[in-house]
Each structure stands twice: as C-alpha cells, then as structure tokens.
LOPA-847591 format. One record per residue (C-alpha): y, x, z negated; residue number from 1. Coordinates in Angstrom, 3 decimals, always signed. Layout:
REM residues N
R          v          u          w   num
R          Y          X          Z   NUM
...
//
This chain:
REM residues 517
R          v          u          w   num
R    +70.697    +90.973    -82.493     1
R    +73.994    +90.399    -81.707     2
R    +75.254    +90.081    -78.159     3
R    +77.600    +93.044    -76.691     4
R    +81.045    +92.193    -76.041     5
R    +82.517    +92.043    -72.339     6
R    +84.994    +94.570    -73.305     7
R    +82.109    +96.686    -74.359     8
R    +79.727    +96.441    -71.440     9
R    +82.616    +96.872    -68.888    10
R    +83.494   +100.106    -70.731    11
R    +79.384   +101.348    -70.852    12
R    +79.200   +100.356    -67.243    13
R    +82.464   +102.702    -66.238    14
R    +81.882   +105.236    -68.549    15
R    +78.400   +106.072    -66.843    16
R    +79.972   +107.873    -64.391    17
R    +81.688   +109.989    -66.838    18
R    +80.693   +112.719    -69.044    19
R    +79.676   +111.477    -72.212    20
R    +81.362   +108.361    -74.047    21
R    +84.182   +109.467    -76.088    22
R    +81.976   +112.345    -77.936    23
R    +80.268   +110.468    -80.311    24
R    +79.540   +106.913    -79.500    25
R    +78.547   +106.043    -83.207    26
R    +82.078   +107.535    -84.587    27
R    +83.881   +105.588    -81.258    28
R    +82.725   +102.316    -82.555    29
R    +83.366   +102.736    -85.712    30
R    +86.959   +103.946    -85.026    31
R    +87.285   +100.524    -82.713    32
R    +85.898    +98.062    -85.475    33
R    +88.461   +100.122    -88.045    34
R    +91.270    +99.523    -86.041    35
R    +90.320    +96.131    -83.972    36
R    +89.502    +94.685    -88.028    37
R    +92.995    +96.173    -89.484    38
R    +94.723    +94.480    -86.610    39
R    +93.404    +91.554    -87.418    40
R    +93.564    +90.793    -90.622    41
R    +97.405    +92.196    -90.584    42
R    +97.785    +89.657    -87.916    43
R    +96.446    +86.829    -90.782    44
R    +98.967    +88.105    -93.298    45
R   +101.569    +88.349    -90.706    46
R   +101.226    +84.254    -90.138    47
R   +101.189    +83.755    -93.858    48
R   +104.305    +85.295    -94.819    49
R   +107.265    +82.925    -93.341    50
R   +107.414    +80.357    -95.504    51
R   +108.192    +82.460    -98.440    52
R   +110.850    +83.423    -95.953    53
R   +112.191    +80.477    -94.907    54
R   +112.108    +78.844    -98.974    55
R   +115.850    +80.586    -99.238    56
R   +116.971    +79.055    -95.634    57
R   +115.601    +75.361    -96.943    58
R   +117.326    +75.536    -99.762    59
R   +120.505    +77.567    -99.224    60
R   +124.334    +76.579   -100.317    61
R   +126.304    +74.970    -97.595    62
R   +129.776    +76.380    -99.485    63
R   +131.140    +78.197    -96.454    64
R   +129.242    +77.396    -94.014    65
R   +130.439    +75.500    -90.849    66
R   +128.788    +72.084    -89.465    67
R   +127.873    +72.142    -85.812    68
R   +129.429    +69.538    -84.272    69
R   +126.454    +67.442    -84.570    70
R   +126.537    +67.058    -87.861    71
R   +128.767    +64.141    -89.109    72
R   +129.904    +65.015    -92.891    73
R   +130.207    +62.176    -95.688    74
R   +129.845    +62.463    -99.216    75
R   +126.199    +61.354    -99.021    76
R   +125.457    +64.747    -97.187    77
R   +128.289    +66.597    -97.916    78
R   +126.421    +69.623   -100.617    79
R   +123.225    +69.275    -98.404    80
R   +124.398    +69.030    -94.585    81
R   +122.330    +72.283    -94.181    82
R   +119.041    +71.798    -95.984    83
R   +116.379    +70.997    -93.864    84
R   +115.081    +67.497    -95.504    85
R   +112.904    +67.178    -97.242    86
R   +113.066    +70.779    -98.585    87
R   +116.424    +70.259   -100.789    88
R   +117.406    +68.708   -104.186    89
R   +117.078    +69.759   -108.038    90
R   +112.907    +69.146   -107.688    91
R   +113.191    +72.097   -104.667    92
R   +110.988    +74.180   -106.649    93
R   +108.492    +71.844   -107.427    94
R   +108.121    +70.705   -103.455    95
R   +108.170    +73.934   -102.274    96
R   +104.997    +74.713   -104.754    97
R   +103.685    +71.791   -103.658    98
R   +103.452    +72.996    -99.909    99
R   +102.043    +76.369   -101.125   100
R    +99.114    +75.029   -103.028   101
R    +98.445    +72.450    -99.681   102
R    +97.283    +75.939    -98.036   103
R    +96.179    +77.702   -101.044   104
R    +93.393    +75.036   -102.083   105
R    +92.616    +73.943    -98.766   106
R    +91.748    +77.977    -98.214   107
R    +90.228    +78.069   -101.639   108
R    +87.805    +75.431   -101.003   109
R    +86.690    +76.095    -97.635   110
R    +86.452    +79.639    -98.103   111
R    +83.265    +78.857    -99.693   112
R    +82.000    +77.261    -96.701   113
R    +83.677    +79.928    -94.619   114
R    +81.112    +82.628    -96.007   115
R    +78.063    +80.470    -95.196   116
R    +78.741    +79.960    -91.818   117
R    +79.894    +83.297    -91.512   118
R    +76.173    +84.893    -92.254   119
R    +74.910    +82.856    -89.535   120
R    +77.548    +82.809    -86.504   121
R    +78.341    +85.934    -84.309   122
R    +81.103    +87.252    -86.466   123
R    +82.807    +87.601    -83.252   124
R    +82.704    +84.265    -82.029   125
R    +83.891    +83.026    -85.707   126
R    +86.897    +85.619    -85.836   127
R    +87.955    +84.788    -82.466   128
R    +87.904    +80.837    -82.688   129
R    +89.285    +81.561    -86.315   130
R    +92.496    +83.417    -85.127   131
R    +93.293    +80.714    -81.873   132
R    +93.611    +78.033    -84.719   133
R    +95.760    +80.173    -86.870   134
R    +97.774    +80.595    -84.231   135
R    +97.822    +77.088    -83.391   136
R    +98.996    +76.218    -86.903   137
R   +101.849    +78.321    -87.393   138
R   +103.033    +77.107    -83.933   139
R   +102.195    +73.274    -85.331   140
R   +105.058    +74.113    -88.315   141
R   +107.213    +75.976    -86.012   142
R   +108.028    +73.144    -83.669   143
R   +108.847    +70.995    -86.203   144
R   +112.300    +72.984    -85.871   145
R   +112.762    +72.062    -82.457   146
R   +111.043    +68.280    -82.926   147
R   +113.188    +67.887    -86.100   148
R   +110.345    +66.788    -87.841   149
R   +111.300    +65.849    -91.684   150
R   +108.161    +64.266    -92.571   151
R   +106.682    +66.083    -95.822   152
R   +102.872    +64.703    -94.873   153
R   +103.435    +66.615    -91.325   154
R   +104.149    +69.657    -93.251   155
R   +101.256    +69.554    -95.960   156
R    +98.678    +68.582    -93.146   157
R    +99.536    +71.602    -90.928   158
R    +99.291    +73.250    -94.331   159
R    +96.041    +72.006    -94.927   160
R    +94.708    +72.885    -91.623   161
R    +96.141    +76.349    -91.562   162
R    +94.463    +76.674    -95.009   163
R    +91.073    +76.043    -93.736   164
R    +91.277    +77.995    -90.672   165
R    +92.602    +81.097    -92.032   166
R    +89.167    +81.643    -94.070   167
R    +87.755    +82.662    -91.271   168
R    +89.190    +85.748    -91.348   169
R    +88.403    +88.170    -94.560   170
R    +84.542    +87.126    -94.676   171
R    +84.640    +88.249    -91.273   172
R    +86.949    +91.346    -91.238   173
R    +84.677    +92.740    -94.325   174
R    +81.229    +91.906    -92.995   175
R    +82.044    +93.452    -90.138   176
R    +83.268    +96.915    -91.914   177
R    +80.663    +96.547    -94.255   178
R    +77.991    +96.396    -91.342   179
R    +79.111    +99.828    -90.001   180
R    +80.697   +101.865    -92.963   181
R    +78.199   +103.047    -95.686   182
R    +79.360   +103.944    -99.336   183
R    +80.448   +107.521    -98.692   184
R    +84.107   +107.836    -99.354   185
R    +84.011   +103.811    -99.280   186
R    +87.161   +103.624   -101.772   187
R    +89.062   +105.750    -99.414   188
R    +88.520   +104.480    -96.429   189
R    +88.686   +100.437    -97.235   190
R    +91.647   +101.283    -99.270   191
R    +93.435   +102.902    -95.784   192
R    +92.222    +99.917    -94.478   193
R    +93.161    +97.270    -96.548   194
R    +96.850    +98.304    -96.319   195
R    +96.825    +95.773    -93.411   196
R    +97.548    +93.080    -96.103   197
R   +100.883    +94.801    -96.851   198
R   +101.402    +95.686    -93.548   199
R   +101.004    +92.398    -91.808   200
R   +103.224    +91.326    -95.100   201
R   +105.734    +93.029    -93.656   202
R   +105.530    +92.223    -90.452   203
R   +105.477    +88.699    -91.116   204
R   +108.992    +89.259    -93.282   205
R   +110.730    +91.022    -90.948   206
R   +109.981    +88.619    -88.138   207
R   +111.109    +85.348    -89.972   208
R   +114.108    +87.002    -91.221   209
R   +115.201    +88.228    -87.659   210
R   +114.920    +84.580    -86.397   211
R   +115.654    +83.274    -89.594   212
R   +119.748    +81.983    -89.284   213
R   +119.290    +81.129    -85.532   214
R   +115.739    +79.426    -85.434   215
R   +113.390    +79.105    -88.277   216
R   +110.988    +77.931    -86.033   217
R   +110.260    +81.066    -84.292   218
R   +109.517    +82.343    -87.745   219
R   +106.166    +80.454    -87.365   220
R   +105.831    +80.619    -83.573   221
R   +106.127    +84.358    -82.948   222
R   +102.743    +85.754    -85.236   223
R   +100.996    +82.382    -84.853   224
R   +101.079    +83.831    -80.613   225
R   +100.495    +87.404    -82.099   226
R    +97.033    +86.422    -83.731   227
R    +96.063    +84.035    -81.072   228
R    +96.322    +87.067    -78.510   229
R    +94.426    +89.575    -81.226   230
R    +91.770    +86.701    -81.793   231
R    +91.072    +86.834    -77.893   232
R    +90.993    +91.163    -78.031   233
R    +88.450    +90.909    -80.554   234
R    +86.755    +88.365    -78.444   235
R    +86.141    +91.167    -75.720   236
R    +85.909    +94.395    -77.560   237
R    +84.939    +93.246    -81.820   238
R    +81.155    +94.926    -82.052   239
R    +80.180    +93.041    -85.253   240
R    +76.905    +95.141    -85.859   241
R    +75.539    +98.583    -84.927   242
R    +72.282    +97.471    -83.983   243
R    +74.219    +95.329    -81.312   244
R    +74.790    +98.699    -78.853   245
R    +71.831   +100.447    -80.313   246
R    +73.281   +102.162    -83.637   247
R    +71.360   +102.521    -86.688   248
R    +73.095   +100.539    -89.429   249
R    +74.712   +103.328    -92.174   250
R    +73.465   +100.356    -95.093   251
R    +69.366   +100.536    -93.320   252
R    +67.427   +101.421    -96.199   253
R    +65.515   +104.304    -94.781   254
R    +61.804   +104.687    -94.330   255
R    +59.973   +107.861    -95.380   256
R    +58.091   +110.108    -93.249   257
R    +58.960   +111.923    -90.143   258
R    +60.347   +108.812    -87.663   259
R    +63.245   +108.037    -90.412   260
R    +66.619   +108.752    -88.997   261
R    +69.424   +109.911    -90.945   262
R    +71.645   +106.975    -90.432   263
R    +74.742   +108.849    -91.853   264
R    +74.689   +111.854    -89.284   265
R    +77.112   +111.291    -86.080   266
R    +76.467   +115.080    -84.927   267
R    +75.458   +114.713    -81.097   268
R    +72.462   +116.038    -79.758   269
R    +72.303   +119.134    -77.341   270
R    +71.874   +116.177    -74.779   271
R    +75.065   +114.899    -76.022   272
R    +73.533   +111.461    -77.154   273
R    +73.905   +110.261    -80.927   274
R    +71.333   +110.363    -83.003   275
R    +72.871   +107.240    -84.852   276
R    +72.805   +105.395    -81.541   277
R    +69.519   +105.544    -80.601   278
R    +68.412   +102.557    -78.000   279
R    +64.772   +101.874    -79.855   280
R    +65.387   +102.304    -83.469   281
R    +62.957   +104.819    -84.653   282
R    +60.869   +102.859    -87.188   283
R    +57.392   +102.441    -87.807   284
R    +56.064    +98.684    -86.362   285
R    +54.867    +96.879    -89.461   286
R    +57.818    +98.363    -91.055   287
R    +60.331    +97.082    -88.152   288
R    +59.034    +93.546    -88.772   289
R    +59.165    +93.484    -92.798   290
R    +62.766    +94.433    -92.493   291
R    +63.943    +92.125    -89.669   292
R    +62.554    +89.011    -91.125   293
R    +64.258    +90.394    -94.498   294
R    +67.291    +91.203    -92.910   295
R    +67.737    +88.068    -90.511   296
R    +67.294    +85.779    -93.772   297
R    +70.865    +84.350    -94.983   298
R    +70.862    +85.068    -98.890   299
R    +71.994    +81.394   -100.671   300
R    +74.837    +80.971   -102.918   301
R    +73.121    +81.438   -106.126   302
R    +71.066    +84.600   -105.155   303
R    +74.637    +86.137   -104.595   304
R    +76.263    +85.084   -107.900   305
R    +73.312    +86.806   -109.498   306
R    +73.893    +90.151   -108.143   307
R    +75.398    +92.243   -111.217   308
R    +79.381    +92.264   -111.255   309
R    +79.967    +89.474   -108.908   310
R    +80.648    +86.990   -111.972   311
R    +83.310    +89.491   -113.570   312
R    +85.054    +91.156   -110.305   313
R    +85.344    +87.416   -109.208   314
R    +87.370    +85.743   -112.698   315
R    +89.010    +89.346   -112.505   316
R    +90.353    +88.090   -108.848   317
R    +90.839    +84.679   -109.512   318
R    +93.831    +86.244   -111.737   319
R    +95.326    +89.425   -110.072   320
R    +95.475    +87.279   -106.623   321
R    +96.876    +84.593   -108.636   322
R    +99.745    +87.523   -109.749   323
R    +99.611    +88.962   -105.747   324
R   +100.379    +85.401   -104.504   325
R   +102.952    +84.522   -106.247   326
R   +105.185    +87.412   -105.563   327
R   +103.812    +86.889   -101.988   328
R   +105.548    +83.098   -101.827   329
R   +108.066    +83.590   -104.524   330
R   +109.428    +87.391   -104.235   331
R   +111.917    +86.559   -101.856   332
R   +113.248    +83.261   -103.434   333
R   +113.917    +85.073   -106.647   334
R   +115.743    +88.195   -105.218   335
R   +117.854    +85.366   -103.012   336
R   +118.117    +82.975   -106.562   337
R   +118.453    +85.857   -109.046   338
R   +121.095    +88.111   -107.113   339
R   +124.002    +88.012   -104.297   340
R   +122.321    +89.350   -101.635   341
R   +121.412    +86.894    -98.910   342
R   +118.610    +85.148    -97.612   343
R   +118.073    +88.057    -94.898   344
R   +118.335    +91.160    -96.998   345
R   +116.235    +89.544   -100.026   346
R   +113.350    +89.183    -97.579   347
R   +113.795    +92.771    -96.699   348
R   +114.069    +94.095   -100.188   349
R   +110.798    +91.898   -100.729   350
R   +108.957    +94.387    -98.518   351
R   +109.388    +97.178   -101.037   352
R   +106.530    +95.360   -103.327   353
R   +104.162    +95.220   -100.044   354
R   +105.361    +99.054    -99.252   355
R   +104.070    +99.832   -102.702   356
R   +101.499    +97.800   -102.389   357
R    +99.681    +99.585    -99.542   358
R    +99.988   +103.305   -101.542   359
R    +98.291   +101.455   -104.459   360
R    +95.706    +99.946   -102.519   361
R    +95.074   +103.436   -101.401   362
R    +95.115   +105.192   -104.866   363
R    +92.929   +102.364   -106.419   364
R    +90.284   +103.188   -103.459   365
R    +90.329   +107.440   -104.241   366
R    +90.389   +107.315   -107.571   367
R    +87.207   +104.710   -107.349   368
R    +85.683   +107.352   -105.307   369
R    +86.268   +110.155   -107.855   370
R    +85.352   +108.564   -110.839   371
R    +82.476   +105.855   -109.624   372
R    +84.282   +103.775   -111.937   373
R    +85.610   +100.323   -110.125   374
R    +85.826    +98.767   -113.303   375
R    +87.433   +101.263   -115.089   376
R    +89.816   +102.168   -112.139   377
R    +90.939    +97.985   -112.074   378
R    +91.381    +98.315   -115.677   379
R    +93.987   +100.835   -115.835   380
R    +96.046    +99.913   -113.284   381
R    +95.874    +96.382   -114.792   382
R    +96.862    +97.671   -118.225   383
R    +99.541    +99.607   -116.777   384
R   +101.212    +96.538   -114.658   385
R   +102.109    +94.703   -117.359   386
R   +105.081    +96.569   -118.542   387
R   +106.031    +97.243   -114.846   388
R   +106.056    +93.617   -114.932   389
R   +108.395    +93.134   -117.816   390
R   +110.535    +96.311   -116.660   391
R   +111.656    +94.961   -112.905   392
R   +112.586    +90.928   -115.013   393
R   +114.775    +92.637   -117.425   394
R   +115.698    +95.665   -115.291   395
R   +115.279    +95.090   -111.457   396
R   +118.514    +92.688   -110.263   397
R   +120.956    +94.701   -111.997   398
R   +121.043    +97.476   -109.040   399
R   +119.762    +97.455   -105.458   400
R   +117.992   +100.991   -105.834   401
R   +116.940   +100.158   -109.176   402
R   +115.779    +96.583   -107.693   403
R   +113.502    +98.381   -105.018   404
R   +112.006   +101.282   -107.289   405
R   +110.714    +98.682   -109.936   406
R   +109.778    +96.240   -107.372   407
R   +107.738    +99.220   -105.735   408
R   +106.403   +100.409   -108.573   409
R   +105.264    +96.958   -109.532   410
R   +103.974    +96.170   -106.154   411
R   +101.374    +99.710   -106.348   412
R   +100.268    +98.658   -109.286   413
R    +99.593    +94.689   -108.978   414
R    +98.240    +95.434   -106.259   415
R    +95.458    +98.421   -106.650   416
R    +92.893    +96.112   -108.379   417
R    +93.510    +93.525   -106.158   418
R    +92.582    +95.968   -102.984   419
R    +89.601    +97.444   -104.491   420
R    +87.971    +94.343   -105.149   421
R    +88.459    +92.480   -102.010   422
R    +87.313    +95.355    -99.986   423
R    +85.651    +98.304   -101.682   424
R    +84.141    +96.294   -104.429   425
R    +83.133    +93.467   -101.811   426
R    +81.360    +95.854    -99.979   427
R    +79.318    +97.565   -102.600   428
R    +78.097    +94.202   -103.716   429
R    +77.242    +92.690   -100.586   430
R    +75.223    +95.925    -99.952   431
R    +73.930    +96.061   -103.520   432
R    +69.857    +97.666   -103.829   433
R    +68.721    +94.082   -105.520   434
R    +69.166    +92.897   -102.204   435
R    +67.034    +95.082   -100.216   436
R    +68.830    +95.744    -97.482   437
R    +69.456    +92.162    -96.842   438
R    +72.298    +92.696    -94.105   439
R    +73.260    +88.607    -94.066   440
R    +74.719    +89.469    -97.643   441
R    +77.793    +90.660    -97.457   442
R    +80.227    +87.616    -95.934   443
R    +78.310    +85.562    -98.870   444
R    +79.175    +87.639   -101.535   445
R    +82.921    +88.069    -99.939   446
R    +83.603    +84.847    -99.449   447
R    +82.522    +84.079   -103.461   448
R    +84.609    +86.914   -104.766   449
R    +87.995    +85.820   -102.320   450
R    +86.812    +82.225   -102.782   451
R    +87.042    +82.589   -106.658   452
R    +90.358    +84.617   -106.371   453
R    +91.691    +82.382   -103.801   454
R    +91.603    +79.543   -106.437   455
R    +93.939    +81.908   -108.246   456
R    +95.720    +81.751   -105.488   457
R    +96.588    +78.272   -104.925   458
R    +97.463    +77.957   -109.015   459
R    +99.673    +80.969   -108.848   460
R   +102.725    +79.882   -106.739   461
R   +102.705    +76.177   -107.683   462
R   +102.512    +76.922   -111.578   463
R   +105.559    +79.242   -110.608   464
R   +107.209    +76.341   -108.923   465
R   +106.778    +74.022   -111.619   466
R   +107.964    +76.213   -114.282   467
R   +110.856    +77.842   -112.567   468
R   +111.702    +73.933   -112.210   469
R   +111.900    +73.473   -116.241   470
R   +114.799    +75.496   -116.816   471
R   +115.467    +77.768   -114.030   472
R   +114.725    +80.409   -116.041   473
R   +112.622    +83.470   -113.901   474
R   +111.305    +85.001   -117.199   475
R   +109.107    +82.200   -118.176   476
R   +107.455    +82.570   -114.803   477
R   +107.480    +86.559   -115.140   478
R   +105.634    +86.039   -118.653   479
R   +103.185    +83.566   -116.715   480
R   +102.478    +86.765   -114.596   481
R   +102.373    +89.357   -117.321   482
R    +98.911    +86.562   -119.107   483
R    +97.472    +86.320   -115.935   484
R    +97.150    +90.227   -115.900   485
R    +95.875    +90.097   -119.465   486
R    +93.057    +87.476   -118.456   487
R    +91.883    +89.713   -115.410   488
R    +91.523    +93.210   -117.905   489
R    +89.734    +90.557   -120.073   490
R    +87.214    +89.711   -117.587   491
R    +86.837    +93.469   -116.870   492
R    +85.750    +94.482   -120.086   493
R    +82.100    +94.647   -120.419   494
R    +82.007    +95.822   -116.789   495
R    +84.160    +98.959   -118.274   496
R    +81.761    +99.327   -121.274   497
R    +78.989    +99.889   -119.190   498
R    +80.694   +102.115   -116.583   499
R    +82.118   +104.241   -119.649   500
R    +78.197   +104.475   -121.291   501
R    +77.489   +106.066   -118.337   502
R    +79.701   +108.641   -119.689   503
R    +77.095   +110.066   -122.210   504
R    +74.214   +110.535   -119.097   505
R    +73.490   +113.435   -117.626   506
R    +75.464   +113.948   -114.492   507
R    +72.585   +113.550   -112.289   508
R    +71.539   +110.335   -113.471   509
R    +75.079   +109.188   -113.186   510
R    +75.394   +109.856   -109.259   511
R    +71.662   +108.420   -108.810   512
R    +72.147   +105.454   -110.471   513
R    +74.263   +102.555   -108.714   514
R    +77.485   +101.902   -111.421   515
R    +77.244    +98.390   -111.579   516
R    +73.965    +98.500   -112.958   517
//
C-alpha cells in the first residue's frame, strides 16, 4: 500500500476537528488527483513547446534589424549577425529536425523503461523526481542564452536528457487516473482531462513568445521553474491509489455475497462516512489474499502486448502522434515561413490548432461513450482529417480568419484519435478483464501504447525537416501528413470490423460484453 502524502495527513489531522471532510472524501480525492494530474501533465507540455517557438527567432532575417553595439558587422556575418549559431544557414531545416528527434527518440526509447519502473515505484515519488529534472532541463537550454553557448552537442545532450526525463510523466499521470476513475463516462471525463495537452501547448506558446525578442532564454527557464514547483505539490498532496487513504479502488473486481461493496457509490452514510472509503476493506480473508498477491504482481512486457487492441491502438499512435508532433514543432515555423506575419503572432495563431485540439479531444471521448465504439470513433475522425489536411495547405495562408478556422478545424480533428487513445483507450486496456484485476497494469500498457506512438513522434518532425529542406516546398510535407493519417485508419481496421459486428447482437449482449473483445 502506498504511503499517504504529507499534504494529505496534515489535512486528515486538521480536518478532525471539523465536520466532515469536504462531503464526500472518495469524490474529494478524486477531484484532487483530476486536477493535481491535469496540472501536471499541462506543466510537461508547457516545457515542450518553446523550441517550436524559438525555430522562427533562430532563423529569422536580419533585413531591418539593428546590431547592438556588440556586434561588429563584416561581410562574413553580415545576412546572419542575428541567428543564433549554429541554428542558421540553407541546412536550417535539417538541424532544427535534428534537435527534435534528439528528444523525440531519447523519449521514445526510454519510455519503455519508463512504464516498468513506473509499476513498481510510488507513482508519487516517480512524478515528483520526474518533473524537478524537467525542470532542470529546460533551465539547462535556457542558459545557454545568457552563457552564449553555440555548441550543437550542448544542445542535443540537454535534448537527450530532457527526452528521457519527461517519460516520467504520462505513465504516471494515467496510472494514477486510471487507479481511481472506473469506466463509467470514462470517454468524457479523460477527454476533459486530456485537454491539458493543448492547454499546457498553449501555455508553453504564449510564454516563449512573450520573452521571445528580448530573451529566448526565459522561453525555457520560466515552465522548466513552473513544473519543478508542480513536481514538488504533487510531492505533498498526489494520492496515487485509493487503497492508500482507505478507498475501495472503482477497477476492484467485486466479490459476491453480502460483504461486497459497491465500489462505484460515493453517497455518504447517515454517519456521514463514505462507503467507498472504508478503513478495512470489506472482503472476505482468503479472498483479500488471492487478490493482493494478484494485484501486487507487475504484469511483463509481453503479457501486456497480448491484451486484445494493444497491437492496433499502438501502430494507430505511432502515426496520428507522428501527425500531432509535427504540427506541435513545425506549426509555428510554417505560419512564420509561409506568411508575413511575424515570429510573435505566428506562435499565437499556432494556438488555434491546440484550441481545437482540446474540443476534439473532448468530442472523441463522448462520442466513445455513446457508441462503445473507440475504434470506430478514431476511424472517423481519421477519415475526416485528411481533407482538413489538404484544405488549410491550399486554403489556410491566404487569410488570417480563414488561417485560424482551418487550422482549428484541423487541430479538432488530428487530434480526437490521438486523445482517446492515450487516455481513454489507455485506460480501458490497462484495466482490461484478461487481466484480472491486475492493478500494476496500467503504466505497462501506457507506456507501450505512448512508447509505440512516441516513435512516431521522433520520425514526424525530422522527416518534416528533411523534406521541407528538398525544395522548400510545405506541400510535400503536408502530403507526408495526409499518408501518415491513411496508415493509422489502416491499422484501425479490423478493430472497426469487430466493433461494427457487434452491430447485429442483441443490445444486451452488446453493453455486457467488453468492445475490444
């Protein structure tokens, strides 16, 4: 059992003295983890986000722009006095790509690992340490600003390092909502949730391009101290699993006869005490000790990859993240390439596509609730992004409003499937029936799924670089997008089959019966 937080305990130990704790204490915690988990992982996006910021500042004219007096002009520096070396030159995009993929495979492969140690680590501990280092990181490129650091090896190693620390955080983050949210109204609820990836995309934009044309470095410094200071809240208030304050995990398979508890019921008692938060957990002994041995035991990798719909909803991933992340490093660099707005106001037109991004993530989530279809529900919007694709290259730089509704529209749609997998989808899996209640599941199962996808990932943005480099031409790189798409329906297809069979059931057996079956 996991340990109780010090946040926690000093808040049991005042509010003894109260009446009651906060009504419910099952539906208090659960509102803490929702909120303490969203911060978080916003906080993760938020440090991700300046570099695609600060690609336009590296690489920017110098036409009409004055020289401190620091700078000593020549014709050797005379059309690059402003670049920051060694971002700069006709290979730009190819470098730039380069220092993408430095974090993308470095968080691709250790994400792997990531999962493993996650299922046997307080959660807590692991998001805590996790979000110091990724703090430490973006500080790490920051100060190379005010070190004047040119050296590209500095750069790729901080890359590297920020990489591998950063996978600490969605194994985590989803274990942890996975430990205390069971599959009613999952869809909706993770895809609320998950709008943290757009929101911390945001975030992260608008604080690089404040600091952007005065100090790049504060770009990096500002949410690397944001999720340090998070990482140390979640430290003294995270409660990774019910059981850890006496709740009755929603996922606990239940045991018949008259000591089961209804683990989904968060009415209080005439006593006002929670029948979900129970201090001895009413189950029978021989029972108690089946499950805990069951439950304590860390499922391995390939026990996870054989739980049904892992192998598809993972090569699905592996291509709509390798779509998400590219617009995530490139959006900004193509409004700034593509039109005449500047640096600043490209980044904040890039925010439309996150905007629209959280409303999808949302959608994808209710309709997956409605229909019990994930498969079917990725498939659409999938099917439906490709011309929204096309639409915003031909279409989007020709008008500012016409830029933002296509980018918008683009953004729900690219990235609904996305969402649903990574959270909803994670979820379901980790808590699939094959494993029995195994409750050391779930950051496993994530960490394949984001693992695979995060592979996508890392190819995404430096395949963009390097063909944006052969021509610099945007619409080979936009028809690079619009195959990936077609790749992830592809791998959805005989997931979709089997969700539509289920069609022709009665509708009885269709809500009994688990959909990925």
């Amino acid at each position: 059992m996991a340990e109780v937080p010090l946040g926690i305990k000093f808040i049991q130990y005042t509010s003894n003295s109260c009446s009651g704790f906060c009504g419910s204490r099952f539906a208090w915690f659960k509102a803490s983890v929702f909120f303490l988990t969203f911060a978080t992982y916003a906080a993760y996006h938020a440090t991700r986000k300046p570099l695609s910021v600060v690609k336009s500042y590296f690489n920017r004219s110098c036409d009409g722009l004055t020289p401190p007096s620091t700078v000593v002009i020549d014709d050797h520096n005379r059309d690059t006095w402003c670049d920051w070396e060694p971002f700069y030159g006709p290979e730009v995009g190819t470098i730039l790509g380069v220092m993408d993929s430095a974090f993308l495979f470095a968080y691709a492969v250790a994400m792997f690992a990531s999962g493993f140690i996650a299922e046997r680590i307080s959660l807590r501990y692991f998001l805590a340490v996790g979000m110091i280092t990724s703090g430490i990181s973006c500080y790490l490129f920051g100060i190379a600003y005010k070190l004047q650091i040119h050296n590209m090896w500095y750069f790729i190693l901080v890359q590297i390092f920020g990489g591998v620390v950063q996978t600490t955080g969605w194994p985590g983050v989803v274990a942890v909502m996975g430990n205390w949210f069971g599959k009613g109204k999952r869809g909706l609820i993770f895809g609320l949730w998950n709008s943290h990836t757009s929101l911390g995309n945001v975030l992260g934009t608008l604080i690089a391009s404040y600091f952007l044309e005065t100090n790049w470095g504060m770009s990096f410094i500002i949410p690397g101290l944001m999720i340090a200071i998070i990482g140390f809240i979640n430290f003294l208030f995270l409660v990774e699993n019910p059981e850890a304050v006496g709740c009755i995990s929603p996922n606990r398979e239940k045991i018949g006869g008259e000591n089961s508890v209804n683990c989904n019921s968060y009415d209080t008692t005439e006593s006002g005490e929670d029948p979900a938060c129970d201090t001895e957990l009413l189950l029978p002994q021989n029972s108690k000790k089946t499950k805990e041995k069951r439950e304590n035991t860390a499922i391995g990798f390939l026990g996870a990859v054989r739980i049904p719909g892992v192998i598809e909803f993972s090569l699905c991933l592996f291509f709509s993240k390798l779509v998400n992340y590219t617009f995530l490093y490139w959006l900004t660099f193509y409004i700034n390439s593509s039109t005449s707005y500047s640096a600043s106001v490209s980044a904040e037109i890039s925010t439309t596509f996150d905007i629209g991004g959280i409303l999808g993530g949302i959608f994808a989530g209710v309709l997956s609730d409605y229909l019990n279809m994930s498969a079917v529900t990725c498939a659409v919007m999938l099917a439906l992004s490709i011309p929204s694709l096309l639409l915003y290259n031909l279409f989007g730089t020709l008008h500012l409003w016409l830029n933002i509704l296509l980018l918008s529209v683009a953004g729900f749609l690219v990235n609904g499937p996305y969402a649903l997998i990574t959270t909803a989808v994670s979820a379901e899996l980790g808590t699939h029936p094959s494993l029995l209640n195994n409750s050391k599941a779930l950051a496993t199962v994530t960490a394949i799924i984001d693992g695979t996808g995060s592979i996508g990932a890392a190819v995404g943005p430096l395949l963009a670089g390097v063909v944006y480099s052969w021509g610099k031409d945007w619409k080979n790189v936009f028809y690079m997008l619009i195959l990936s798409n077609v790749a992830a329906l592809i791998m959805l297809l005989r997931l979709v089959k089997k969700e539509l069979s289920t069609l022709r059931r009665p509708v009885e057996s269709r809500i009994n019966n688990h959909h990925f079956l």
